[in-house]
N, C-alpha and C positions, 0 to 999 in steps of 0.2 A: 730439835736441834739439827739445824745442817751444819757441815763441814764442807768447805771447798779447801782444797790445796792444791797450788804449784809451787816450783823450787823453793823458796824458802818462805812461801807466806799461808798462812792459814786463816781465812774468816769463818766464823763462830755465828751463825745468825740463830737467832729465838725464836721458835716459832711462838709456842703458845705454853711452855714451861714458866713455874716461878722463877725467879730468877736463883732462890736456893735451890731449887732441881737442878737450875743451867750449870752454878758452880760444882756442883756436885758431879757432874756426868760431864765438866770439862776436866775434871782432878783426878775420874777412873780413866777419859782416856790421853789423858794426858802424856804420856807414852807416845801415843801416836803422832803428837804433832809436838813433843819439848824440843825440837830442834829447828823450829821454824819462828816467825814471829806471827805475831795473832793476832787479831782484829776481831773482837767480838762485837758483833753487830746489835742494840738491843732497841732498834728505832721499830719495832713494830710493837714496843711499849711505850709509848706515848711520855709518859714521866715519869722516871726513875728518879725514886729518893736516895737520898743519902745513904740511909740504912743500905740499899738495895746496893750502892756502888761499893762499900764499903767490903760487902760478901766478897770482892772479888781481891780485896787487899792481902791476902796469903798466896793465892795463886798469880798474882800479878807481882809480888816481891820474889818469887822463886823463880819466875820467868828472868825477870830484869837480873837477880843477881847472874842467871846463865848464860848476860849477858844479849839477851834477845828484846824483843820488845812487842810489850804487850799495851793494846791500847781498845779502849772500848769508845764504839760511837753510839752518841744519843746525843738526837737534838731537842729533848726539854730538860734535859739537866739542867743544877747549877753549876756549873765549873767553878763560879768563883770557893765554894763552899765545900768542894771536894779536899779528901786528902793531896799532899804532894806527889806521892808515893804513886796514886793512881793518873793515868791520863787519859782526859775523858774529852773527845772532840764530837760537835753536832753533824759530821758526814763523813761518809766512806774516803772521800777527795784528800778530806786533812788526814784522815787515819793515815793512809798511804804516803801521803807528806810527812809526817810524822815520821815514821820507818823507814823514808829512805832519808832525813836527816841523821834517825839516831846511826842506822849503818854509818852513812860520813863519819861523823862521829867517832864509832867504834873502829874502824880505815884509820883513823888519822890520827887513834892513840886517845885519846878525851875520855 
């Protein structure tokens, strides 16, 4: 697992963990970066199942309730098939899109 952070944003890349190992060692340090938004990176797994996106639905509801925004990229997922709850985009590009609409968002009261 790498961690990059600056001011307020943290990517989560996989290297070669399960992805239960990933959720697991993103929820011990979790600490370290609950005040940022996140972007876990998991395109150096090729297709992420359901099952797989699904591990991240406790720690991606605790983030959002805190108000921050967590979002994972892969591009073989199914999006359409995904829970609500999670948001899942095929590139680092939209991730980033993503979080600085939900900031607006969060700015303008919504």
């Amino acid at each position: 697992m790498i961690i990059n952070q600056n001011e307020n944003l943290a990517i989560i890349t996989q290297e070669n963990a399960t992805v239960i190992e990933l959720v697991k060692k993103i929820e011990t340090l979790y600490p370290k970066f609950k005040n940022n938004n996140i972007i876990v990176n998991l395109n150096a797994t090729k297709v992420v199942s359901l099952k797989d996106v699904i591990e991240f639905l406790r720690v991606s509801n605790q983030h959002r309730a805190a108000k921050h925004s967590f979002v994972i990229v892969n591009e073989g997922a199914d999006i359409d098939n995904t829970p609500d709850e999670i948001i899942i985009v095929p590139t680092l590009q939209e991730a980033h899109d993503i979080i600085e609409m939900e900031v607006m968002e969060r700015d303008l009261g919504f």
